[in-house]
FIZADO-874704 format. One record per residue (C-alpha): x, y, z; residue in three letters. Coordinates in steps of 0.02 Angstrom, whole numbers, plus 50000, padded with zeros to 5 digits. Layout:
! residues N
X X&Y Y&Z Z&res ALA
...
END
This chain:
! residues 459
X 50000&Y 50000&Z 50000&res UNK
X 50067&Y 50172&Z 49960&res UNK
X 50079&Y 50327&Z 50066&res UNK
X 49939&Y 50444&Z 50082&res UNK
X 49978&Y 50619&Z 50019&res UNK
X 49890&Y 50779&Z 49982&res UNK
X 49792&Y 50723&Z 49822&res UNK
X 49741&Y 50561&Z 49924&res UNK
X 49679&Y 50686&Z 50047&res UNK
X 49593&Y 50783&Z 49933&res UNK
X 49553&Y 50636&Z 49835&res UNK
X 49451&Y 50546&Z 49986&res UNK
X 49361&Y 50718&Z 50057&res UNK
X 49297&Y 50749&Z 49883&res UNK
X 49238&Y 50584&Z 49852&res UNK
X 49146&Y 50589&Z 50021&res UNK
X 49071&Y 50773&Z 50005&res UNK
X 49007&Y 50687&Z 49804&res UNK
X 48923&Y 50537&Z 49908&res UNK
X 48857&Y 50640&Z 50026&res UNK
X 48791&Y 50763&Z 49917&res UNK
X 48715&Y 50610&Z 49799&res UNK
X 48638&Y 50550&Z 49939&res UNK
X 48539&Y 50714&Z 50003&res UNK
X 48477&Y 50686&Z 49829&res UNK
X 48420&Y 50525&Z 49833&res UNK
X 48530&Y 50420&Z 49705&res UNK
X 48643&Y 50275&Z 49764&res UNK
X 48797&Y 50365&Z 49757&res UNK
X 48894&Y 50192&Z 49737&res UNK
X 48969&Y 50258&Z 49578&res UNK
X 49032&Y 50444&Z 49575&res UNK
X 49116&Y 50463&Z 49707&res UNK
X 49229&Y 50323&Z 49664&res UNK
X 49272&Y 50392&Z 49489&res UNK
X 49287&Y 50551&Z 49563&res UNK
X 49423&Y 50495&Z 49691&res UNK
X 49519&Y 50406&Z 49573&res UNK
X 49507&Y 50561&Z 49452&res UNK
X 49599&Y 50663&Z 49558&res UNK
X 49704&Y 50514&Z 49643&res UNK
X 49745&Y 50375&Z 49501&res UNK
X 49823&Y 50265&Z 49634&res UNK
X 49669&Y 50301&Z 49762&res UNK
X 49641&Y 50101&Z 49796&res UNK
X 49824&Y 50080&Z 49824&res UNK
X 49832&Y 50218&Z 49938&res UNK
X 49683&Y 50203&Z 50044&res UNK
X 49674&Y 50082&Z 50202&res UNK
X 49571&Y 49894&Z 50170&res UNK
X 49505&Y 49775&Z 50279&res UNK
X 49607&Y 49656&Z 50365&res UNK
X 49534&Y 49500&Z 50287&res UNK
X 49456&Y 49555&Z 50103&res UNK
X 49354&Y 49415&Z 49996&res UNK
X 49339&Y 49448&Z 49818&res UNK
X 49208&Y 49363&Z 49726&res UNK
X 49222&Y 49350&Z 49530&res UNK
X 49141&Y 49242&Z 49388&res UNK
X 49025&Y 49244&Z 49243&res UNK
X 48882&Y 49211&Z 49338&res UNK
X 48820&Y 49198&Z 49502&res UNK
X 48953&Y 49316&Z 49592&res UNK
X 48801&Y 49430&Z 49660&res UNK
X 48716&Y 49292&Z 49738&res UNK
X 48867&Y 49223&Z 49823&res UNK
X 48908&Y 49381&Z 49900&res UNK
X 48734&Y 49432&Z 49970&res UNK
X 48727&Y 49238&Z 50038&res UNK
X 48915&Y 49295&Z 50122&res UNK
X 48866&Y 49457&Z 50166&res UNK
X 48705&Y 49392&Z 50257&res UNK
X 48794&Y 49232&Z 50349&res UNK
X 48907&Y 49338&Z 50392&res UNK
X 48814&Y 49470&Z 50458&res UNK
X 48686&Y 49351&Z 50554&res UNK
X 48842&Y 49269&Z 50665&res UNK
X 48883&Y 49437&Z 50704&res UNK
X 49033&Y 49485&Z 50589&res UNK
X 49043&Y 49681&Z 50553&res UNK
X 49095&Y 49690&Z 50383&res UNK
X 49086&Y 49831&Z 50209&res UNK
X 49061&Y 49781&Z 50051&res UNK
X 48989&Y 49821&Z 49902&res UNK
X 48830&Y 49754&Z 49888&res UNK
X 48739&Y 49941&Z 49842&res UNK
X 48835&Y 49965&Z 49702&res UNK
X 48965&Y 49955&Z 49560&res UNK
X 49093&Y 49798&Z 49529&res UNK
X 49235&Y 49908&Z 49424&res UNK
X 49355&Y 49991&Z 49506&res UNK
X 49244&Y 50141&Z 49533&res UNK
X 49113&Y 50051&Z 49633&res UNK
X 49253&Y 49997&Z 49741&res UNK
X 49349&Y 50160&Z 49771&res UNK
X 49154&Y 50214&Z 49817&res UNK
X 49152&Y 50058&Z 49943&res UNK
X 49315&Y 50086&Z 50028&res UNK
X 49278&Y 50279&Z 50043&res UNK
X 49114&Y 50259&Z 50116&res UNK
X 49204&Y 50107&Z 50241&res UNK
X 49356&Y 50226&Z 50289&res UNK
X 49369&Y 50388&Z 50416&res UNK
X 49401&Y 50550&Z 50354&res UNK
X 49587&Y 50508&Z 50342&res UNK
X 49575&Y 50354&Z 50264&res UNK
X 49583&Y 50209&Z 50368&res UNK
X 49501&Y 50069&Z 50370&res UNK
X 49321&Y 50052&Z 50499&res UNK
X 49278&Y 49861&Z 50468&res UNK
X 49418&Y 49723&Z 50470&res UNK
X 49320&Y 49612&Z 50348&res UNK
X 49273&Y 49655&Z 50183&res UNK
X 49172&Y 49563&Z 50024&res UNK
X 49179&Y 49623&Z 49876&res UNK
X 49131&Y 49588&Z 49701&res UNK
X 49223&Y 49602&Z 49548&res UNK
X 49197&Y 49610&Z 49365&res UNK
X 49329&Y 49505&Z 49287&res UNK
X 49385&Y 49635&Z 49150&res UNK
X 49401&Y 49766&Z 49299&res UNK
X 49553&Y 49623&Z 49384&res UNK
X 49689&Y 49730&Z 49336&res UNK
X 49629&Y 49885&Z 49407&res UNK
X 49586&Y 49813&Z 49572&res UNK
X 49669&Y 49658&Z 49632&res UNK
X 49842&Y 49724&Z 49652&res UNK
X 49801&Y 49841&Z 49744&res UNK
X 49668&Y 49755&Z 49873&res UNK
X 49786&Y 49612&Z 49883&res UNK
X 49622&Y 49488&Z 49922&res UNK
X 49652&Y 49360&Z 50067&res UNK
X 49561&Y 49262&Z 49961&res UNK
X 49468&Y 49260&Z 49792&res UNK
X 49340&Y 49164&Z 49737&res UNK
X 49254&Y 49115&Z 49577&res UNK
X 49117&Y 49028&Z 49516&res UNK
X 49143&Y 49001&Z 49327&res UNK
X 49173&Y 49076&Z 49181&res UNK
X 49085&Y 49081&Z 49047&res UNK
X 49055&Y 49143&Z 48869&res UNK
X 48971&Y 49340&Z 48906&res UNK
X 48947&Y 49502&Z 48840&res UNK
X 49054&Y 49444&Z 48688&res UNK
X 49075&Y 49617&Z 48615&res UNK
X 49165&Y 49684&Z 48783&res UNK
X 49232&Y 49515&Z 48859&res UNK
X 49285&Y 49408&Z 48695&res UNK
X 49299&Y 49239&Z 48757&res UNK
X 49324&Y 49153&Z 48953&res UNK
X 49518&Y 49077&Z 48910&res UNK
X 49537&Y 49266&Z 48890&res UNK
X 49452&Y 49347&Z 49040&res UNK
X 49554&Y 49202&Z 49137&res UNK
X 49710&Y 49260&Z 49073&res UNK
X 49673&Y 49439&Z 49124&res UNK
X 49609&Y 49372&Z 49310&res UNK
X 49785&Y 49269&Z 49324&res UNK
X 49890&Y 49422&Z 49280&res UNK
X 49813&Y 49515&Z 49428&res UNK
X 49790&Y 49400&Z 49581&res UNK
X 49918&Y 49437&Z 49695&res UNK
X 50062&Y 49267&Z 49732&res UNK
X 50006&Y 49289&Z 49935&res UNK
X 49788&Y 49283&Z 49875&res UNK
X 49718&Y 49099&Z 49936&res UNK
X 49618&Y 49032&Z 49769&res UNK
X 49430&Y 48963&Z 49808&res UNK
X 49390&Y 48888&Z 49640&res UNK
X 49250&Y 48772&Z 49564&res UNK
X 49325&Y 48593&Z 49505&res UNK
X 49175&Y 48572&Z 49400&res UNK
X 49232&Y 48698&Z 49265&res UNK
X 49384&Y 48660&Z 49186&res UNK
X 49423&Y 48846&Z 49120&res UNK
X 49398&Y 48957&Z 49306&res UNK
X 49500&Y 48778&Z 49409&res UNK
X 49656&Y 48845&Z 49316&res UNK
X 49670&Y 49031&Z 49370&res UNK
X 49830&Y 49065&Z 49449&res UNK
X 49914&Y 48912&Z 49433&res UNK
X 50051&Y 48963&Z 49564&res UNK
X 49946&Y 49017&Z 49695&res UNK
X 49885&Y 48916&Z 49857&res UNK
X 49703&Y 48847&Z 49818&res UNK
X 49576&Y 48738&Z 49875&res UNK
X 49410&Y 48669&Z 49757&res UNK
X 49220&Y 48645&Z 49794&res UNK
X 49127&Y 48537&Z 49672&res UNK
X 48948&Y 48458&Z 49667&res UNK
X 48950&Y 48255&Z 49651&res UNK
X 48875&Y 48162&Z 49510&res UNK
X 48699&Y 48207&Z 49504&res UNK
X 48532&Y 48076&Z 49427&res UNK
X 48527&Y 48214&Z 49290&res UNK
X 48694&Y 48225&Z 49242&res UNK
X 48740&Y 48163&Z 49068&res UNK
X 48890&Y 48078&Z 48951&res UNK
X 48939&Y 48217&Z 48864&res UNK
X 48884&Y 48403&Z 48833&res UNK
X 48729&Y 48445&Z 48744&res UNK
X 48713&Y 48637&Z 48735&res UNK
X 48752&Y 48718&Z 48571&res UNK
X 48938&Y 48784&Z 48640&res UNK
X 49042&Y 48717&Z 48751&res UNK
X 49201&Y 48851&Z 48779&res UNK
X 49314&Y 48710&Z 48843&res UNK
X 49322&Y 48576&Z 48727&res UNK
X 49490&Y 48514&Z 48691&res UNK
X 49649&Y 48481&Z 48842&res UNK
X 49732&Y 48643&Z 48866&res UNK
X 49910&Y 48548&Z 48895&res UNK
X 49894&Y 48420&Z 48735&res UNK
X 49739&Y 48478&Z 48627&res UNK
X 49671&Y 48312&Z 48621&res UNK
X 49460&Y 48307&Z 48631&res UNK
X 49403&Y 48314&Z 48801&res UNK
X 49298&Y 48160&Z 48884&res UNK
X 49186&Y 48188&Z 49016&res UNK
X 49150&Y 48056&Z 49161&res UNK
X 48977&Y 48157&Z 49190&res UNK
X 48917&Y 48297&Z 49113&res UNK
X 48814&Y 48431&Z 49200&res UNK
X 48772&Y 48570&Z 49078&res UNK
X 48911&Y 48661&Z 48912&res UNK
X 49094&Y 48650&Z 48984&res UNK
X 49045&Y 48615&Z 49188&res UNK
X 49059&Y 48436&Z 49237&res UNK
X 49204&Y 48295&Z 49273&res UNK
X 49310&Y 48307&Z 49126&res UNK
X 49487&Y 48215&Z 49074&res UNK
X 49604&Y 48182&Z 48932&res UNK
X 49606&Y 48032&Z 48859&res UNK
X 49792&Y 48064&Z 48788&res UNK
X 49874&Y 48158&Z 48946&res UNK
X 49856&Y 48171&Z 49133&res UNK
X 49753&Y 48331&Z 49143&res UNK
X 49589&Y 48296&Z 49245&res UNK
X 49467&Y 48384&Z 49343&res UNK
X 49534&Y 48426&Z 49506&res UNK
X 49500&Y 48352&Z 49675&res UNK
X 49388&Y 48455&Z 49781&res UNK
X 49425&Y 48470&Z 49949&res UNK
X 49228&Y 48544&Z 49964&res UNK
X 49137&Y 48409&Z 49888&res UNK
X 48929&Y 48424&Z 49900&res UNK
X 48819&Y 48266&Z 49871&res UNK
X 48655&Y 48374&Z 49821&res UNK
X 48490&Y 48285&Z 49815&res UNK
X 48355&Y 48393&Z 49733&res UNK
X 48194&Y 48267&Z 49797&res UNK
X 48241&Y 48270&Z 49969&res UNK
X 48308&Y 48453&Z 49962&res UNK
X 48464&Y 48432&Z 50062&res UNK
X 48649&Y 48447&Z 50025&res UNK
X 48771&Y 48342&Z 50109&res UNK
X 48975&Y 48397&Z 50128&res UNK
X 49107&Y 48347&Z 50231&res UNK
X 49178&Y 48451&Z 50328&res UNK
X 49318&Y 48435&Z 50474&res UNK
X 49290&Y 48237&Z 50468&res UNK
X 49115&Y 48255&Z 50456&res UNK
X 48959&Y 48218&Z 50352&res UNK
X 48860&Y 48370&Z 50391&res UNK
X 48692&Y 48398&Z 50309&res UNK
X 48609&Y 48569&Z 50243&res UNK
X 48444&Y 48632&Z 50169&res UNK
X 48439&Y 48688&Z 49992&res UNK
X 48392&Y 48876&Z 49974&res UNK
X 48333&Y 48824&Z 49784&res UNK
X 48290&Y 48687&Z 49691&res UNK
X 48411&Y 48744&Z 49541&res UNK
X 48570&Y 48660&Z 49516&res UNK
X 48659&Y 48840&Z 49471&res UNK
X 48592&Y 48885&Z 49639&res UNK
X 48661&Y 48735&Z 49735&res UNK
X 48834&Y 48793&Z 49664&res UNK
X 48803&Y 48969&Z 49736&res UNK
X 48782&Y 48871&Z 49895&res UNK
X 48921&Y 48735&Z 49904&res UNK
X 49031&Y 48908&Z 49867&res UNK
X 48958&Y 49003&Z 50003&res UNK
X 49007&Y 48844&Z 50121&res UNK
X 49167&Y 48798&Z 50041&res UNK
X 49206&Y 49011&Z 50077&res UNK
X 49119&Y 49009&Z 50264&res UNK
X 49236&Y 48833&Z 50309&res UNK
X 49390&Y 48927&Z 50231&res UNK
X 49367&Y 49080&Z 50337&res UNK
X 49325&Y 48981&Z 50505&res UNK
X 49155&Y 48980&Z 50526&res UNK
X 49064&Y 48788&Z 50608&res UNK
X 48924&Y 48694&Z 50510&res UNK
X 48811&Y 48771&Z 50642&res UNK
X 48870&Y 48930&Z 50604&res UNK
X 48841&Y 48912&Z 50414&res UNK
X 48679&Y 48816&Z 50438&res UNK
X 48607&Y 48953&Z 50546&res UNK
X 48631&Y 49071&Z 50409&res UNK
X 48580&Y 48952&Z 50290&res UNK
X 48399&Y 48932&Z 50396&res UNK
X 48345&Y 49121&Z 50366&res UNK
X 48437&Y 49143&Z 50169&res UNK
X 48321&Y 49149&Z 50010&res UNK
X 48369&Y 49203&Z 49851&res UNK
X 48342&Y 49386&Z 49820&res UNK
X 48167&Y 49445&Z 49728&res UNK
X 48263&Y 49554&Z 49577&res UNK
X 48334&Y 49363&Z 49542&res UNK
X 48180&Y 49241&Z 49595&res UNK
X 48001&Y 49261&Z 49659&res UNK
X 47844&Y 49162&Z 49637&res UNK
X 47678&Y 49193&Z 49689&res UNK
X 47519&Y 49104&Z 49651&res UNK
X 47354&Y 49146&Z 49608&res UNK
X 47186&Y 49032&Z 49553&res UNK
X 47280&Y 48888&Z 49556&res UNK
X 47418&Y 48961&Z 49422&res UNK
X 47601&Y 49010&Z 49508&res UNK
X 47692&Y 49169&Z 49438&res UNK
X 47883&Y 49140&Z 49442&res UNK
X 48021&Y 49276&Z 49390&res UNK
X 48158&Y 49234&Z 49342&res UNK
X 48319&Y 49325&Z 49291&res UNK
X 48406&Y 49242&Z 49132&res UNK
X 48547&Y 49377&Z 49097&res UNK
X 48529&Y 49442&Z 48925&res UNK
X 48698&Y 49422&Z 48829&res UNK
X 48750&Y 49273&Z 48916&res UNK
X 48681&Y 49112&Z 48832&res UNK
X 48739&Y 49017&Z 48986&res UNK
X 48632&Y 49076&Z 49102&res UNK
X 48466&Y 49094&Z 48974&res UNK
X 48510&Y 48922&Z 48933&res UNK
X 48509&Y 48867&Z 49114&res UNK
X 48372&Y 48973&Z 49157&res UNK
X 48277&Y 48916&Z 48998&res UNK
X 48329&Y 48709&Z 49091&res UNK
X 48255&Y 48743&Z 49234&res UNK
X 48067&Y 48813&Z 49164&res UNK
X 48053&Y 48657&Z 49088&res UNK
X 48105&Y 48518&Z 49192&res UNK
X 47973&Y 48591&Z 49311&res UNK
X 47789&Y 48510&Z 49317&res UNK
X 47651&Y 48583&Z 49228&res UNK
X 47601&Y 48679&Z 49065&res UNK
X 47677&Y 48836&Z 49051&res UNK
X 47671&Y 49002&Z 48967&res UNK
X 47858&Y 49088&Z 48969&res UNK
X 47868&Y 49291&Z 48949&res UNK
X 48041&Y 49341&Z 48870&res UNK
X 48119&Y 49505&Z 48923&res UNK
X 48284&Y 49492&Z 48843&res UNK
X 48323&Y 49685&Z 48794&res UNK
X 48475&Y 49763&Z 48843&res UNK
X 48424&Y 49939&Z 48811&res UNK
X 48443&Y 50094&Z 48818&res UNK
X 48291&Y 50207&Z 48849&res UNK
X 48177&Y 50091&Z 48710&res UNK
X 48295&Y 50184&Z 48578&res UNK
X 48425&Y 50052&Z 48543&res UNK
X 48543&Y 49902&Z 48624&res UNK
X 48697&Y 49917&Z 48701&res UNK
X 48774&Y 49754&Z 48606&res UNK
X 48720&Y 49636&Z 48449&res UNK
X 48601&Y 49475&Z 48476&res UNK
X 48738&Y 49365&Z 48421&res UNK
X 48736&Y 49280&Z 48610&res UNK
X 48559&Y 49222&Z 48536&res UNK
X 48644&Y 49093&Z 48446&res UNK
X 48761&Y 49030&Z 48572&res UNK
X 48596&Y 49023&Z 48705&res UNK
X 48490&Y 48840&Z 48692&res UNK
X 48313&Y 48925&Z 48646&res UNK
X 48264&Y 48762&Z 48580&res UNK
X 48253&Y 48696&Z 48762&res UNK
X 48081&Y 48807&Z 48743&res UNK
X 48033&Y 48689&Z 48616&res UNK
X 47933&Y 48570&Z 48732&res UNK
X 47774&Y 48511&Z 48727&res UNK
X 47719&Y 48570&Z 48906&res UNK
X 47769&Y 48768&Z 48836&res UNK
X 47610&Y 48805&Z 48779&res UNK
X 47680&Y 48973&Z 48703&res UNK
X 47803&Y 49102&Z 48720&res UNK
X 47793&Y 49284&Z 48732&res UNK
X 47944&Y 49397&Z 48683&res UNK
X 47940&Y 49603&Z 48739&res UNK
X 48058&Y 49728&Z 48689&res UNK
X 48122&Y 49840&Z 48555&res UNK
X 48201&Y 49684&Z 48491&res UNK
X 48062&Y 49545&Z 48475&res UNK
X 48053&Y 49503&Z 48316&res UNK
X 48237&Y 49454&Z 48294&res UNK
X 48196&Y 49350&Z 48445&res UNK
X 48041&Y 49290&Z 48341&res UNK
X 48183&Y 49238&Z 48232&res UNK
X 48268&Y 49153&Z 48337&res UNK
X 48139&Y 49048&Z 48407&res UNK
X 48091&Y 48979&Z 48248&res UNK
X 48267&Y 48937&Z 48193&res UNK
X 48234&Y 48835&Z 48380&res UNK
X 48087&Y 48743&Z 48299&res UNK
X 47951&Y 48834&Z 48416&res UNK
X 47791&Y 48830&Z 48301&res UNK
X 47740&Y 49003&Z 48246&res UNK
X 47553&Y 48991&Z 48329&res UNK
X 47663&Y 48991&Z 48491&res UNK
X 47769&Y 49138&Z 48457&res UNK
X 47687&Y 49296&Z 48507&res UNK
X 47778&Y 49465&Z 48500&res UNK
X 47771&Y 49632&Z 48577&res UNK
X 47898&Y 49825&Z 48560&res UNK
X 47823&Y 49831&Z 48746&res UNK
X 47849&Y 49734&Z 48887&res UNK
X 47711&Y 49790&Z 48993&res UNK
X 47581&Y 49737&Z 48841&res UNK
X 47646&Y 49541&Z 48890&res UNK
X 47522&Y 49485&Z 48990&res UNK
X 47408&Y 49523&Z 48885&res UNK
X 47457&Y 49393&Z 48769&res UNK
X 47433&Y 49249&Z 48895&res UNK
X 47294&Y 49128&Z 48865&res UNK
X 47294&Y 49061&Z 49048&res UNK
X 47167&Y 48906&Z 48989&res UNK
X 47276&Y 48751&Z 49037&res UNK
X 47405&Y 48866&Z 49114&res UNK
X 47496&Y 48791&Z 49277&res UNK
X 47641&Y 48913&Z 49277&res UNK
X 47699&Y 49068&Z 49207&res UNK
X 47876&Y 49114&Z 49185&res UNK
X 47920&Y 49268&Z 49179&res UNK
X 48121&Y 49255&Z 49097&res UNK
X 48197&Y 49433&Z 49114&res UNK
X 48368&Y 49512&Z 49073&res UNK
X 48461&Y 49597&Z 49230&res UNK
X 48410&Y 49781&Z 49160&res UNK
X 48185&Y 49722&Z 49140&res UNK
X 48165&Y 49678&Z 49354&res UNK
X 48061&Y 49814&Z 49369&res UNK
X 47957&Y 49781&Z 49201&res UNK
X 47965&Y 49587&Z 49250&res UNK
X 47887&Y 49642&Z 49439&res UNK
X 47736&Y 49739&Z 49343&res UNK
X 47697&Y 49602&Z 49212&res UNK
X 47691&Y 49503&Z 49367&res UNK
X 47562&Y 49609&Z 49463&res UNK
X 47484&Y 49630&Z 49300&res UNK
X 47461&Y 49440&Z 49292&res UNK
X 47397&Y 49403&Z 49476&res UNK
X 47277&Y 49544&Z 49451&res UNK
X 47203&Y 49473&Z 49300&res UNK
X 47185&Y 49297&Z 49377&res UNK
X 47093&Y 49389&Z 49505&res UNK
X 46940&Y 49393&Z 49371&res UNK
X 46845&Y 49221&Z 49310&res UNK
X 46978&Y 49152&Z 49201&res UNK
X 46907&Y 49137&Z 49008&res UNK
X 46870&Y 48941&Z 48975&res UNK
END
């Protein structure tokens, strides 16, 4: 850590007066006043004091949940921590975090801190933080036009992580296992599971020949594109061994990991394999930092995921689920897309996939489209599917390259005109699929929805 001098000084009262001053206003201020400080003090994150004990989260997807999961554990067995939480992942939303977590001269209130990163901001943060530990939960393809591909965002992670950072890494995905090679690590991993499968079935798979001998990979099980038990068939490179290893059963709701000698058993917080790996992280994190099964579990008893992400509600017999499937990353529509249909019922599924910017135009191309399994939607039990935004008739497109039958495609420019294209006759569930940027249209068309099952439903 450098020395504080006068333009840290300056650096840290202006970034606090800009918070403040956001604030009185009513905005989040988790942006600003980080830019701001680093403005007029490049080296701000160097300079200012951290936490004693700082956990960086990173990964394609899932990174928010683990934190709030950490952040709430934490909290509930009494740990005073900062974080990030409000606001921004760059290096901006950080500066922001540390500011608002530091006196007026700098140093540091809380000695634990979580934090999330965005992997392309690694450089710009990590050396400088110097993480205790860092964790990450995949990576995948995303946001092609800003992050290319995941060998590439791994090579950018690597080149930042401090030697002394402690790795916490997934086993199950044979790209994010390998970041920083040199540095101290241990692995969580979910066993074989009754859904698992021989080899990948999703239209990409970002990891598919041995990155020492590039021989095909083979998979012992296969659990959805790259993630799964994978070796070479020509070399010696295999999935790692997990020292956090979770047996997960779905019907019974309960994971099962050993820890200190011993089997211990918790509740799932969601019946969604992506979810489950949000949780054997969070555990595989909590063991690492010295928290007791009790500990974790008590946490565990009062989590659920967080409504911008998931919420159902039910009405006349049909249940209302939201469900965020970020736009621009096929992995987690596809996954999203998985889940919908594996559930029981007849279903009606409401696209929001826009990334846009005030209904005039999107921030990136639809080629993600392509790479995301929309022909998972093509299932008997999807009675049709609904697409709003700016954007719907490419996704129109899209759906019928997936095989969907036209009389099941219905499109809208608006999202809040969706609902109004359900038929609710045979309906059991509605899904309501929305990008990271449509909560707030996904939580009307919802309220939209129970409202107009509050009426005789049409027959």
């Amino acid at each position: 850590m450098a020395r504080k001098n006068l333009r840290f000084y300056i650096a840290i009262w202006m970034g606090r007066l800009a918070r403040f001053a956001q604030r009185m206003l009513g905005m989040n201020a988790t942006y600003f006043p980080g830019r701001l400080a680093i403005k007029l003090c490049p080296d701000f994150i160097n300079r200012i004091d951290k936490p004693q004990t700082i956990i960086a989260v990173t990964g394609t997807n899932g990174k928010t949940t683990v934190c709030n999961m950490l952040i709430d554990i934490l909290t509930e067995n009494g740990y005073d921590l900062m974080n990030n939480r409000a606001g921004s992942n760059t290096n901006a939303g950080i500066a922001t975090a540390l500011l608002s977590y530091a006196t007026i001269g700098g140093k540091a209130k809380k000695k634990l801190g979580i934090l999330e990163i965005d992997e392309r901001s690694s450089k710009l943060i990590y050396p400088y933080i110097n993480p205790t530990y860092v964790v990450c939960t995949n990576l995948f393809r995303d946001s092609i036009q800003r992050n290319a591909h995941p060998e590439y965002i791994a090579d950018i992670i690597t080149s930042a992580i401090p030697k002394s950072t402690k790795m916490i890494l997934n086993a199950d995905d044979p790209i994010s296992s390998r970041l920083a090679p040199e540095n101290e690590r241990v692995y969580f991993a979910i066993d074989k599971l009754e859904s698992d499968l021989e080899a990948p079935q999703n239209i990409i798979n970002d990891c598919r020949i041995c990155p020492k001998c590039a021989t095909k990979l083979k998979y012992h099980y296969s659990r959805y594109h790259h993630i799964g038990k994978v070796y070479c068939p020509a070399c010696d490179f295999t999935s790692p061994t997990p020292e956090y290893l979770a047996r997960v059963d779905m019907e019974s709701g309960m994971m099962t990991m050993e820890l200190h000698n011993k089997a211990e058993q918790f509740e799932l917080v969601s019946n969604s394999v992506f979810n489950s790996y949000n949780q054997v992280t969070v555990t595989a994190v909590l063991t690492e930092l010295g928290l007791t099964p009790s500990e974790i579990q008590k946490g565990f008893e009062k989590l659920s995921i967080v409504e911008t992400r998931y919420s159902a509600a039910e009405a006349r017999g049909v249940e209302i689920i939201t469900h965020m499937a970020k736009g621009h990353n096929p992995i987690a529509c596809s996954c999203v897309f998985d889940y919908a249909i594996h559930e029981p019922g007849k279903k009606e599924v409401i696209l929001m996939p826009d990334d846009d910017i005030n209904h005039l135009t999107t921030s990136e191309n639809i080629t993600w489209a392509y790479d995301a399994d929309f022909e998972k939607l093509n299932h008997p039990d999807v009675l049709r599917v609904i697409v709003g935004g700016i954007r719907a008739e490419d996704y129109r497109l899209r759906l019928l390259i997936a095989g969907i039958p036209s009389e099941k495609i219905f499109t809208t420019k608006d999202e809040k005109d969706t609902p109004g294209l359900l038929e609710l006759k045979e309906t059991d569930k509605v899904f309501i699929l929305h990008q990271l940027y449509k909560t707030k249209a996904a939580k009307v068309a919802k309220e939209d929805i129970l409202k107009m099952l509050g009426e005789e439903r049409t027959v």
